[in-house]
Biopython code that builds the backbone (N, CA, C, O; Angstrom):
import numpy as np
from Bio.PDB.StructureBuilder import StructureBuilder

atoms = [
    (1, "UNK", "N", (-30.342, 27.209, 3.504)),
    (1, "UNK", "CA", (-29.494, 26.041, 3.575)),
    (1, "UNK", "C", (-30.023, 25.058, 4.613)),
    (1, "UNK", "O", (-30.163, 23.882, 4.277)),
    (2, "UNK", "N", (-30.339, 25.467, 5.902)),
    (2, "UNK", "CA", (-30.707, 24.715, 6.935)),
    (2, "UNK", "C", (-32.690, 25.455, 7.467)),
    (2, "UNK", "O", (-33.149, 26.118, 8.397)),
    (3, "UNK", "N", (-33.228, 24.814, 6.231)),
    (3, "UNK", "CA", (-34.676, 25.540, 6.656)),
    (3, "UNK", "C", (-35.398, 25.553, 7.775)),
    (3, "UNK", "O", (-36.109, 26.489, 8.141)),
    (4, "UNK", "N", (-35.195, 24.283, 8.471)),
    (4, "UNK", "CA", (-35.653, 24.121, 10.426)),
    (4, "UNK", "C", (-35.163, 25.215, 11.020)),
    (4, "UNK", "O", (-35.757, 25.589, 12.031)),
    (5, "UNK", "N", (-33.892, 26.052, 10.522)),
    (5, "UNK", "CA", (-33.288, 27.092, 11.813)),
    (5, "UNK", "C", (-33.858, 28.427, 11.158)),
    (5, "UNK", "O", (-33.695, 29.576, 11.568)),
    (6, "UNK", "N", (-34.643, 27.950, 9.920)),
    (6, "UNK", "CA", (-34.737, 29.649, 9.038)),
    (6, "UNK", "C", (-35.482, 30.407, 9.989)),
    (6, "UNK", "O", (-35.245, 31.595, 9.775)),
    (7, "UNK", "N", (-36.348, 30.255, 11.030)),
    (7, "UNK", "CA", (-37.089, 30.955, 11.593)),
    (7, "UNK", "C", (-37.295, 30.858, 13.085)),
    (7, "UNK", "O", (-36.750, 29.928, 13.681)),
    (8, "UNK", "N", (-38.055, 31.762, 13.765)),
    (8, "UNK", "CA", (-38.290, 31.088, 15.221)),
    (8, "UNK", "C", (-38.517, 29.727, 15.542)),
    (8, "UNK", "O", (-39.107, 29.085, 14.673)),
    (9, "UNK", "N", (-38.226, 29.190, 16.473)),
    (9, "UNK", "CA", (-38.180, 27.771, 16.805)),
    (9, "UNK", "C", (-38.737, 27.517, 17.995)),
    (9, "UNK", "O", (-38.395, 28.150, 18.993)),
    (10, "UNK", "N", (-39.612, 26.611, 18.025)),
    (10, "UNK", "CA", (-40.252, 26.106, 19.479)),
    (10, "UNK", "C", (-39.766, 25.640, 20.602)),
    (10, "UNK", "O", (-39.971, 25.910, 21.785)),
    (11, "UNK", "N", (-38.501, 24.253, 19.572)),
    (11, "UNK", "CA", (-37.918, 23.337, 20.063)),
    (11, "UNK", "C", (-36.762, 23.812, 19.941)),
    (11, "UNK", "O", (-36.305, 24.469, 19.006)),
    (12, "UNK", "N", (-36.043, 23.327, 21.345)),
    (12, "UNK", "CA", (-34.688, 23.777, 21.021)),
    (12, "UNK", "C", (-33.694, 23.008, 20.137)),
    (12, "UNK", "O", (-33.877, 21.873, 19.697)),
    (13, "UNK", "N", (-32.567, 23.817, 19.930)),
    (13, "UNK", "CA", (-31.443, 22.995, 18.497)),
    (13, "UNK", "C", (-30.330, 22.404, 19.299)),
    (13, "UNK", "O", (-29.890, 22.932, 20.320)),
    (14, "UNK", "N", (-29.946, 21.417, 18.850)),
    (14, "UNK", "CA", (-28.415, 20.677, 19.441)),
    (14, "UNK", "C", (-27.839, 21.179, 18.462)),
    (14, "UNK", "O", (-28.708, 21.414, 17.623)),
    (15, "UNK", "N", (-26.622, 21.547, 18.010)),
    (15, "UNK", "CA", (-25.682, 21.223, 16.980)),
    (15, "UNK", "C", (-24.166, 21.027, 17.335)),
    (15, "UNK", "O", (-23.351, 21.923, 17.556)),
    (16, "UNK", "N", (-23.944, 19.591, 17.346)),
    (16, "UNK", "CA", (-22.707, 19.049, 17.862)),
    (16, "UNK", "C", (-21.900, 18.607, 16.855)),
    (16, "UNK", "O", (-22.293, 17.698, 16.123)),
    (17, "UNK", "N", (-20.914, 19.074, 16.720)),
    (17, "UNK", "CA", (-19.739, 18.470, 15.940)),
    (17, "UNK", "C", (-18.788, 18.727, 16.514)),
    (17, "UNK", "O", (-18.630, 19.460, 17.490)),
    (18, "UNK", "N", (-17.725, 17.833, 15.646)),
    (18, "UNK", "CA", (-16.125, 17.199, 16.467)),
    (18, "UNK", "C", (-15.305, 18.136, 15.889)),
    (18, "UNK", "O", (-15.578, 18.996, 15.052)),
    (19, "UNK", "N", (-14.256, 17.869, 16.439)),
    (19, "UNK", "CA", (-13.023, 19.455, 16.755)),
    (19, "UNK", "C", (-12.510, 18.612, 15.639)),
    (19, "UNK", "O", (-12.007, 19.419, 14.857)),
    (20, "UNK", "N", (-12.344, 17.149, 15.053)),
    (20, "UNK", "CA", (-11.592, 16.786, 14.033)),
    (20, "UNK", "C", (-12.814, 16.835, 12.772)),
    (20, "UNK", "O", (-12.842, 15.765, 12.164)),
    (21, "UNK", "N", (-13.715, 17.749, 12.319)),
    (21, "UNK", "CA", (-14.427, 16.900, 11.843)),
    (21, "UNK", "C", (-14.371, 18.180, 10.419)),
    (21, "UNK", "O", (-13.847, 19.290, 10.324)),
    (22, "UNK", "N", (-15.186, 17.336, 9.492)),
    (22, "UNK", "CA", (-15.294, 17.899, 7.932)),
    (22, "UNK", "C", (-14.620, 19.661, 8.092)),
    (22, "UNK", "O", (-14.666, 20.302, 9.142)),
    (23, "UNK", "N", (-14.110, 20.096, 6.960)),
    (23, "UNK", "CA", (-13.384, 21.424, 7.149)),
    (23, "UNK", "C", (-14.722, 22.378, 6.847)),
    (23, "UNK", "O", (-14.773, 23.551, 7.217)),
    (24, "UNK", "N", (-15.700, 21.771, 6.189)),
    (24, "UNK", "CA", (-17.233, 22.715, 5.471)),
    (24, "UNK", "C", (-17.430, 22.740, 6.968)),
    (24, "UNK", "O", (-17.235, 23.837, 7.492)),
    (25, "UNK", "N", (-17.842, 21.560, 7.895)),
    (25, "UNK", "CA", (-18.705, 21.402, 8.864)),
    (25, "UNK", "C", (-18.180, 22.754, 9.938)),
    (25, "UNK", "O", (-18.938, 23.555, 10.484)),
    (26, "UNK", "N", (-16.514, 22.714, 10.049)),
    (26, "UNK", "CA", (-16.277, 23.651, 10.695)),
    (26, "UNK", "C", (-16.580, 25.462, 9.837)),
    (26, "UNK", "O", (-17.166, 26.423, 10.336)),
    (27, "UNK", "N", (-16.168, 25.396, 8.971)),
    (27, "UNK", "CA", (-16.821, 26.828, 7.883)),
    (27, "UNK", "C", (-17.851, 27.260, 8.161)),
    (27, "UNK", "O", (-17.954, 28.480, 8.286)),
    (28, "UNK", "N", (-18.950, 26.433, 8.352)),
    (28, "UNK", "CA", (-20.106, 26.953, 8.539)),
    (28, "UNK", "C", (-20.727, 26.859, 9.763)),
    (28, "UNK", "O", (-21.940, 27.040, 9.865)),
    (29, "UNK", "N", (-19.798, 26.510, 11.008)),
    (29, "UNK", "CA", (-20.319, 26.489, 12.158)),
    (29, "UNK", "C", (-20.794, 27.948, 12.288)),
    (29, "UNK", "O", (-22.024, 27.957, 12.227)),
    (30, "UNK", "N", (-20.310, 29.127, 12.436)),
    (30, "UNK", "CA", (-20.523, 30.468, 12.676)),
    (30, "UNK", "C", (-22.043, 30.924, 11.858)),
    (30, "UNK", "O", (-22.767, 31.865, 12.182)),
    (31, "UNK", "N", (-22.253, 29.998, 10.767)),
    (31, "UNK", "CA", (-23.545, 30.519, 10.302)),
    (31, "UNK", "C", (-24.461, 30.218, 10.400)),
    (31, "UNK", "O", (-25.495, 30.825, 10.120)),
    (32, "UNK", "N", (-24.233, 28.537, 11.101)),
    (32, "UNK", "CA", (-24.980, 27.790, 12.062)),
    (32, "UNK", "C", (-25.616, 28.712, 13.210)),
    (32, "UNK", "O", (-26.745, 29.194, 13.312)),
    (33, "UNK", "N", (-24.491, 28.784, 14.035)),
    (33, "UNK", "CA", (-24.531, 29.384, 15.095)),
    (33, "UNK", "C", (-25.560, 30.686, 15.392)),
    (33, "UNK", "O", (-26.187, 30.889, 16.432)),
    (34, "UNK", "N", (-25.547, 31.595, 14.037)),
    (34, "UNK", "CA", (-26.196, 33.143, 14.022)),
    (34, "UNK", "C", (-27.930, 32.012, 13.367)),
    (34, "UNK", "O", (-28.949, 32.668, 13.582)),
    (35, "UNK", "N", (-28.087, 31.267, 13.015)),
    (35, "UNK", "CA", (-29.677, 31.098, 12.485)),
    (35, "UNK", "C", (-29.997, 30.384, 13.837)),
    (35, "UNK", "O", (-31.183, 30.524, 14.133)),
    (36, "UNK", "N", (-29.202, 29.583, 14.834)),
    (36, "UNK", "CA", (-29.862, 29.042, 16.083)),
    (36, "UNK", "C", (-29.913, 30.286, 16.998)),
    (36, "UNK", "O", (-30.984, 30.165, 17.594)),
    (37, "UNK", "N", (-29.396, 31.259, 17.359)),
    (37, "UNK", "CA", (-29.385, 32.650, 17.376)),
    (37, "UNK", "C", (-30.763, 33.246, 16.773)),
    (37, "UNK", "O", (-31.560, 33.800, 17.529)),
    (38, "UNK", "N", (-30.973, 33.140, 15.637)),
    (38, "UNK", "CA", (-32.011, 33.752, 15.196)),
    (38, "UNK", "C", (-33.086, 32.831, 15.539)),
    (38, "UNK", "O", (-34.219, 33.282, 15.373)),
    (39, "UNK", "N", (-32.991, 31.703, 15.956)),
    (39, "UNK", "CA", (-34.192, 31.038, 16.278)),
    (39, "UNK", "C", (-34.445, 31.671, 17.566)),
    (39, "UNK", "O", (-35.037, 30.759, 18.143)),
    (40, "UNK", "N", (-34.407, 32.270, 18.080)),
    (40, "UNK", "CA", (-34.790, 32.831, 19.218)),
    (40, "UNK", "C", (-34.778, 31.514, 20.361)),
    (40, "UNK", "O", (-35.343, 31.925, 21.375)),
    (41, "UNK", "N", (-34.465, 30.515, 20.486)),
    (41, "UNK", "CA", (-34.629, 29.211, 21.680)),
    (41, "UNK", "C", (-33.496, 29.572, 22.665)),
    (41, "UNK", "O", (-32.344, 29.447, 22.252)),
    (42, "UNK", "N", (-33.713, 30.027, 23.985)),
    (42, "UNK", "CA", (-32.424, 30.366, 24.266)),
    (42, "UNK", "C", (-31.662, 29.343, 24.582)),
    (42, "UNK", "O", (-30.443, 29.511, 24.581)),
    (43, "UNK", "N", (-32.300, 27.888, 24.968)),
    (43, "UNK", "CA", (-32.261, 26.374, 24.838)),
    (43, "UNK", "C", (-31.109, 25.863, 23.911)),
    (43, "UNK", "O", (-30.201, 25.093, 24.225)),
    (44, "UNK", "N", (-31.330, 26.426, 22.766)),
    (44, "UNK", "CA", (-30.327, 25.859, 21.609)),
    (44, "UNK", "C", (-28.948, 25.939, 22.178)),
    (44, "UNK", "O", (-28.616, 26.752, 23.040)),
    (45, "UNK", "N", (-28.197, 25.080, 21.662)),
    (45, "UNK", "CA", (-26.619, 25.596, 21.700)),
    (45, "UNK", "C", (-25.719, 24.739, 20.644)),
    (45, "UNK", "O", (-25.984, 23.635, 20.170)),
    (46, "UNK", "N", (-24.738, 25.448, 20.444)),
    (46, "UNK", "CA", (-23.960, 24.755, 19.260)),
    (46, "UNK", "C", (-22.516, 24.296, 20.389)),
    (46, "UNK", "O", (-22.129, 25.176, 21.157)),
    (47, "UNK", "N", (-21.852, 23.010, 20.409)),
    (47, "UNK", "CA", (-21.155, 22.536, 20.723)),
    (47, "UNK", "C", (-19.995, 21.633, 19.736)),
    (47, "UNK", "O", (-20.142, 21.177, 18.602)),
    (48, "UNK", "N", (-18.857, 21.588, 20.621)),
    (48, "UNK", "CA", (-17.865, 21.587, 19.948)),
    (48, "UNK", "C", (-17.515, 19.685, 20.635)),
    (48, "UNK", "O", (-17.852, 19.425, 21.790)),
    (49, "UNK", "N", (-16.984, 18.814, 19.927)),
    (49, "UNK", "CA", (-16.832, 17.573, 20.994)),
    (49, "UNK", "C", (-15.247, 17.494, 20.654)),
    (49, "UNK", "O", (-14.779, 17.148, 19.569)),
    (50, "UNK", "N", (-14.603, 17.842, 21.673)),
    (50, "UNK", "CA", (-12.460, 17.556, 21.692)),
    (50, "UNK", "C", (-12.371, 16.386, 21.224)),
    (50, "UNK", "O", (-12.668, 15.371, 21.854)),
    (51, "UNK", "N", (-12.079, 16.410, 20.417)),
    (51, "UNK", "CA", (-11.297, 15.279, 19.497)),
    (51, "UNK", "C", (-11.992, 14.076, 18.686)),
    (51, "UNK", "O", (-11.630, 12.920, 18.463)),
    (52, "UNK", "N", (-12.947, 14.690, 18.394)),
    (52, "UNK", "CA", (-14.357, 13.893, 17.895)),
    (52, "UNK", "C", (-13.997, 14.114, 16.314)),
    (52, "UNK", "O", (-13.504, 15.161, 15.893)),
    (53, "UNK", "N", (-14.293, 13.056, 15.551)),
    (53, "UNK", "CA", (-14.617, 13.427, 13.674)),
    (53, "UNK", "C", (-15.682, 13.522, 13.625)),
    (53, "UNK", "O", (-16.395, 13.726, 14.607)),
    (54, "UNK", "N", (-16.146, 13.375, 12.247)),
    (54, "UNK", "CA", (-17.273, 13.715, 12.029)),
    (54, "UNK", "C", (-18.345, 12.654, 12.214)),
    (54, "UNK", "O", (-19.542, 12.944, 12.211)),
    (55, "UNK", "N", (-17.894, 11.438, 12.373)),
    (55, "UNK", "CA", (-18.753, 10.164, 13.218)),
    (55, "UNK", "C", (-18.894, 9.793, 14.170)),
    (55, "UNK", "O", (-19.715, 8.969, 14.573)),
    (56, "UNK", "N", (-17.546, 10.735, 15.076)),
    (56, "UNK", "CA", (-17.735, 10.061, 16.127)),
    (56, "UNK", "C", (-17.173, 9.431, 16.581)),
    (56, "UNK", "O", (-17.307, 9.338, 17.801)),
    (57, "UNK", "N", (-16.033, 8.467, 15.788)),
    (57, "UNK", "CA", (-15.300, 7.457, 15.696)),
    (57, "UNK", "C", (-15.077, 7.424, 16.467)),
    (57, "UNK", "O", (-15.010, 8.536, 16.991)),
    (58, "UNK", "N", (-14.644, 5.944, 17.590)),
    (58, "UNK", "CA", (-13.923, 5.809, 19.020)),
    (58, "UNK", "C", (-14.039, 6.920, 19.826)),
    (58, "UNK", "O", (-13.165, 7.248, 20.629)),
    (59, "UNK", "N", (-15.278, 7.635, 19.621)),
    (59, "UNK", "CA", (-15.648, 8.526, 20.886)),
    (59, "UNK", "C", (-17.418, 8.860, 20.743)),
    (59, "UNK", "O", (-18.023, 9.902, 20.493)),
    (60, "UNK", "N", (-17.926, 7.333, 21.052)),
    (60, "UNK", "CA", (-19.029, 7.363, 20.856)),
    (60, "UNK", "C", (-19.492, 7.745, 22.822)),
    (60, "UNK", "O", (-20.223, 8.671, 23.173)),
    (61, "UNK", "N", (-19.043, 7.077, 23.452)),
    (61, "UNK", "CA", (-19.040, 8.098, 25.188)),
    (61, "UNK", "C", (-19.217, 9.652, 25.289)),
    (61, "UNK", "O", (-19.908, 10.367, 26.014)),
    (62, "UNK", "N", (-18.539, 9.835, 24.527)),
    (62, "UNK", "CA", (-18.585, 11.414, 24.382)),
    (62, "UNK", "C", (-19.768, 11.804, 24.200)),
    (62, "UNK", "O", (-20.572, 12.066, 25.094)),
    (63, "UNK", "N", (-19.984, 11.879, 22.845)),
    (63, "UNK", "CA", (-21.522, 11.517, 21.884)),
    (63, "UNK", "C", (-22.301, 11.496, 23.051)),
    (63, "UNK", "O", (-22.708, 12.497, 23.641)),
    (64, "UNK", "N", (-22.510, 10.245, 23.390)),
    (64, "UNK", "CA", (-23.852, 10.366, 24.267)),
    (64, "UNK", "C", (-23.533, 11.069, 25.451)),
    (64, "UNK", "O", (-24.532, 11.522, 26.010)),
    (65, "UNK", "N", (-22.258, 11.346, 26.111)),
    (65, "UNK", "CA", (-22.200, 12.719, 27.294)),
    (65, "UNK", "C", (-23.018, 13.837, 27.173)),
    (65, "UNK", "O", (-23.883, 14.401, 27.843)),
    (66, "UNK", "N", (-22.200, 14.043, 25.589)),
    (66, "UNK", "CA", (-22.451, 15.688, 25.269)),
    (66, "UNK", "C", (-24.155, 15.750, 24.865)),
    (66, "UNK", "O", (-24.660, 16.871, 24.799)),
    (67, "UNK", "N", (-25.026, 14.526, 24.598)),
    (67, "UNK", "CA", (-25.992, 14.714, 24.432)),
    (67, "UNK", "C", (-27.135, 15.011, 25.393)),
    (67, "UNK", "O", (-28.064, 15.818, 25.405)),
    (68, "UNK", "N", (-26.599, 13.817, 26.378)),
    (68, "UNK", "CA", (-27.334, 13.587, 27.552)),
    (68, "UNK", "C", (-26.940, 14.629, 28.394)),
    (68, "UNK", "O", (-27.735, 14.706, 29.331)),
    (69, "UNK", "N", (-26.034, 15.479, 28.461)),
    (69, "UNK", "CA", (-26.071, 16.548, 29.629)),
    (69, "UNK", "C", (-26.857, 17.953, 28.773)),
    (69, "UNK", "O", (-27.264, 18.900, 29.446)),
    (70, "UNK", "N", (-26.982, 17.945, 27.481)),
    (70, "UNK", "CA", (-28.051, 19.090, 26.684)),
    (70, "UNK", "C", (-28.908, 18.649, 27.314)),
    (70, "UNK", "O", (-29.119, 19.269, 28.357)),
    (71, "UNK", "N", (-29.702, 17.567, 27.076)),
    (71, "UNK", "CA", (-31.459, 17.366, 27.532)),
    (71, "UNK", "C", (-31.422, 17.711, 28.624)),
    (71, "UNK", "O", (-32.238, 18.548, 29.010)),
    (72, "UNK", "N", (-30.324, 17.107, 29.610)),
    (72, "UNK", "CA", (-30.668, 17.604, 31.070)),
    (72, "UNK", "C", (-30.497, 18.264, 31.111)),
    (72, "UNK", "O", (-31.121, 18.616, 32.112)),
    (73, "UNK", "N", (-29.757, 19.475, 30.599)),
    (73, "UNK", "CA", (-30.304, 21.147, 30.825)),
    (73, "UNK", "C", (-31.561, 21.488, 30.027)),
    (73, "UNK", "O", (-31.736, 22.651, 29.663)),
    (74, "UNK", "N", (-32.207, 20.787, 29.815)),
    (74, "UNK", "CA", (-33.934, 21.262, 28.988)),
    (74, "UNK", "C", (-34.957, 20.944, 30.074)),
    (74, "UNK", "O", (-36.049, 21.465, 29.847)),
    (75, "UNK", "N", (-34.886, 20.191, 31.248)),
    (75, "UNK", "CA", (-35.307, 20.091, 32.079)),
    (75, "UNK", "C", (-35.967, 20.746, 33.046)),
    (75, "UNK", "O", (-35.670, 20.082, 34.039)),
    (76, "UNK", "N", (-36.471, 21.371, 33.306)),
    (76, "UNK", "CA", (-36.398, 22.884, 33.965)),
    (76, "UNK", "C", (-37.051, 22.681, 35.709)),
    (76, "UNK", "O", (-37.120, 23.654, 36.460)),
]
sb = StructureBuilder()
sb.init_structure("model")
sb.init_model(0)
sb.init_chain("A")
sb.init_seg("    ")
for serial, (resi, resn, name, xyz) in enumerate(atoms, 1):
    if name == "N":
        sb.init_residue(resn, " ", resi, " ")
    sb.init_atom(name, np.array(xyz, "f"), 0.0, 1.0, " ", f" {name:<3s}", serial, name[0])
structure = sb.get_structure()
C-alpha cells in the first residue's frame, strides 16, 4: 500500500495527521505505524496534531510546529 515504508529506510518518516481527520486516515494509522517500525529508522515517528483535519484547516501553526520540532530532533 505504502511502498517507501515496505522496507528498511535510510531516511527517516514523518507521518502527521489530525485528530479530526479522514476516518481511513485514522484506520490505518496502526498499520502505518508497524511498516515505519519495520523501517527500522528509529528517527521516524507517527504523530497525531489536536484538532487538526485532514488539511490542516485554520491550524496551519501547528503544521509547521509539529514539523519543525521533527527536523530538529534529526539534528544530532
Amino acid at each position: 500500500m505504502w511502498p517507501y515504508l515496505a522496507g528498511p529506510s535510510v531516511a527517516p518518516v514523518l507521518d502527521l495527521y489530525g485528530e479530526l481527520d479522514y476516518p481511513a486516515v485514522h484506520r490505518l494509522a496502526p498499520e502505518r505505524l508497524k511498516l515505519i517500525h519495520h523501517g527500522g529508522n528509529p528517527l521516524s515517528k507517527q504523530l497525531v496534531a489536536t484538532g487538526a483535519d485532514h488539511h490542516f484547516s485554520d491550524n496551519g501553526e501547528e503544521l509547521i510546529k509539529e514539523v519543525s520540532d521533527w527536523l530538529d530532533s534529526l539534528d544530532p
